[in-house]
C-alpha positions in Angstrom: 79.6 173.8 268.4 81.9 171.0 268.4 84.9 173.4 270.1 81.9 174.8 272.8 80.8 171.5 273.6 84.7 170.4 274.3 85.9 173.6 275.8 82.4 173.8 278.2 82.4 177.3 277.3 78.0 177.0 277.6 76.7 176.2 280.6 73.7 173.5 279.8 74.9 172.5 276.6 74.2 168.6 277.0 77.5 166.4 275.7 76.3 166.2 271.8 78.3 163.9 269.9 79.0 166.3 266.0 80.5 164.1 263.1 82.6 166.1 261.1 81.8 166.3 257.2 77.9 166.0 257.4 75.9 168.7 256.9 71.9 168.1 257.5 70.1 168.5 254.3 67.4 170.0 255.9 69.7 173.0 257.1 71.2 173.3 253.3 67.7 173.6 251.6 66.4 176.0 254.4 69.4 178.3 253.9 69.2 178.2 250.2 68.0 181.4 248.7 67.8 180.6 245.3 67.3 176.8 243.5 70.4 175.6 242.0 70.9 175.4 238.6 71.8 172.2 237.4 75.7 172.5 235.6 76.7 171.7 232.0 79.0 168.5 232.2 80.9 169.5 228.8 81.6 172.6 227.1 78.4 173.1 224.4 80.6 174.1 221.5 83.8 172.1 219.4 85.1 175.5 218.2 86.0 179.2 218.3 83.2 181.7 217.2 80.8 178.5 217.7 78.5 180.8 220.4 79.4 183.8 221.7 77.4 185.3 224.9 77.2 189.1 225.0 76.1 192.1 227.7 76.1 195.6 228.3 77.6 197.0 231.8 76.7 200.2 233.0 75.7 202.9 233.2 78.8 203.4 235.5 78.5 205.9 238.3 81.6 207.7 236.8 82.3 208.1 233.1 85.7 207.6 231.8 88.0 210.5 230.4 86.6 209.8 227.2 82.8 210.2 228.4 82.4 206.6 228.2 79.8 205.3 231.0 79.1 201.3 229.6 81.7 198.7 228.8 80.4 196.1 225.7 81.5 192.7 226.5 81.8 189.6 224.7 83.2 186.3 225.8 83.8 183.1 223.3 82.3 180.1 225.0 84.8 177.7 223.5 88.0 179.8 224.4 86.4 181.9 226.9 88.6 184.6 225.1 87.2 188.9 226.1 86.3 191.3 223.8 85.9 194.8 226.0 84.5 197.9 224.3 83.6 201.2 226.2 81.0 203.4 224.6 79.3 206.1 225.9 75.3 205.6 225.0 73.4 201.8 224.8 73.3 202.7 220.9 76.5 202.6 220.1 76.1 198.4 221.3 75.3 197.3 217.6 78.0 199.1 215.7 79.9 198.0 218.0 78.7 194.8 217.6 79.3 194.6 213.7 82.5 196.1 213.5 83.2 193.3 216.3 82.1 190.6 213.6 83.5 192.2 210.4 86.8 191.9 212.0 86.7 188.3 213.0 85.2 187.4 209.7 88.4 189.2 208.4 90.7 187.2 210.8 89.2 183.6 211.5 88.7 181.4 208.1 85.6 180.4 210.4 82.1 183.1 211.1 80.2 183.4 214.4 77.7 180.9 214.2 75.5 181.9 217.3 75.1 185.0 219.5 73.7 185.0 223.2 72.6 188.2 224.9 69.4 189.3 227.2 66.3 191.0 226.2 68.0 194.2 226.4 66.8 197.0 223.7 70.0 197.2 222.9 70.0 193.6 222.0 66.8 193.0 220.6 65.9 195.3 218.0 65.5 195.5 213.9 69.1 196.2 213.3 71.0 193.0 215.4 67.8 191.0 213.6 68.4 192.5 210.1 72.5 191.9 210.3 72.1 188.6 211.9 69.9 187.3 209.5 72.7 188.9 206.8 75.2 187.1 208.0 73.8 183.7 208.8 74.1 184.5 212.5 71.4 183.1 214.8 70.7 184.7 217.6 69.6 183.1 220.9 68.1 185.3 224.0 68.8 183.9 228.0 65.1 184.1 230.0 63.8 186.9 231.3 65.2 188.0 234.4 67.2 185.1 234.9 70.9 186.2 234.6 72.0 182.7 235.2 71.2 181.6 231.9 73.7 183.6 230.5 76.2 183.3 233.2 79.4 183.0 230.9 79.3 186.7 229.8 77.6 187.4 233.4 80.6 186.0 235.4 82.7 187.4 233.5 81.5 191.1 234.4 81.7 190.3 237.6 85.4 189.2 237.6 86.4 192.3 236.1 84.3 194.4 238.5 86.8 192.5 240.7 89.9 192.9 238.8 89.4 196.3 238.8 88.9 197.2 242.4 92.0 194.8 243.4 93.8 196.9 241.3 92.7 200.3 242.8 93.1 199.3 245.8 96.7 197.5 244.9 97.4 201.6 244.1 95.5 202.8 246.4 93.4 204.5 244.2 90.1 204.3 246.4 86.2 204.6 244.6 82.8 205.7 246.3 81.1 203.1 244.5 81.9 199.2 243.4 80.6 200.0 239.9 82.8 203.0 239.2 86.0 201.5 240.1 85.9 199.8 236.4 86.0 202.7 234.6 89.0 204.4 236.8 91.0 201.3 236.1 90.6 201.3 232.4 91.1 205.5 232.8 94.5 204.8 234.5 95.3 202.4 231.5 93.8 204.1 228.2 
């Protein structure tokens, strides 16, 4: 507006005085698609293993050499360190899942105190309650159809979703689909 006004590129446009930095508030909330959730001022754990927030991906468009179609991911909330698995069928997620544990139990002098995933069935069944309980692992759900609420894990798909089509493209590898580009990255590299 401001470089219209100057350049009288409109004819009519009355001489509007714009102050740079202000945005009406009106404009913001009318814009805004979805309410904004309200951000954590400090990290919610003191220590490795404290929480760790967990999703399925998939199923990819393309399966990987190996016939794998979802990747398993877990991300520490105090180190924000990745844990990838590819696996080819939603219930393959809890062995997964335990072997995951067994080995940090193995490696860490300290156990996973808390687990975060969605409702998925893959999530929320008899076996992840019956090893959880086991282990003195409790296990917390995000809300229903919020994915915000477990955005650590979340985000974290999303910037390897990236990663992997920078690097397709950076080889010009191209993909039909954003969602299969994951797998033919981790194809290229396994």
């Amino acid at each position: 507006m401001k470089k219209a006004i100057s350049e009288e590129a409109i004819r009519g446009l009355p001489k509007l005085q714009i102050i740079e930095g202000s945005i009406c508030g009106e404009c913001q909330i009318g814009k805004q698609t979805k309410v904004s959730h309200q951000k954590l001022q400090h990290l919610t754990t003191s220590r490795v293993l404290e929480l760790l927030h967990m999703d399925l991906m998939g199923p990819m468009q393309v399966e990987s050499l190996g016939g794998k179609k979802y990747a398993f991911v877990v991300v520490d909330d105090f180190s924000r360190f990745t844990w990838i698995n590819f696996i080819r069928e939603k219930s393959e997620t809890f062995d997964e899942f335990k072997d995951l544990c067994l080995q940090l139990q193995r490696e860490k002098d300290c156990g996973i105190v808390r687990i975060r995933s969605d409702h998925g069935k893959e999530f929320e069944n008899s076996k992840f309650s019956e090893f959880c309980a086991s282990e003195g692992i409790l296990h917390e759900f995000s809300s229903r159809i919020i994915p915000q609420h477990n955005e650590v894990v979340e985000r974290k798909n999303r910037t390897l979703q990236e990663s992997a089509r920078v690097m397709l493209h950076a080889k010009k590898i191209y993909c039909c689909e954003k969602a299969c580009g994951f797998h033919a990255v981790f194809n290229l590299i396994r």
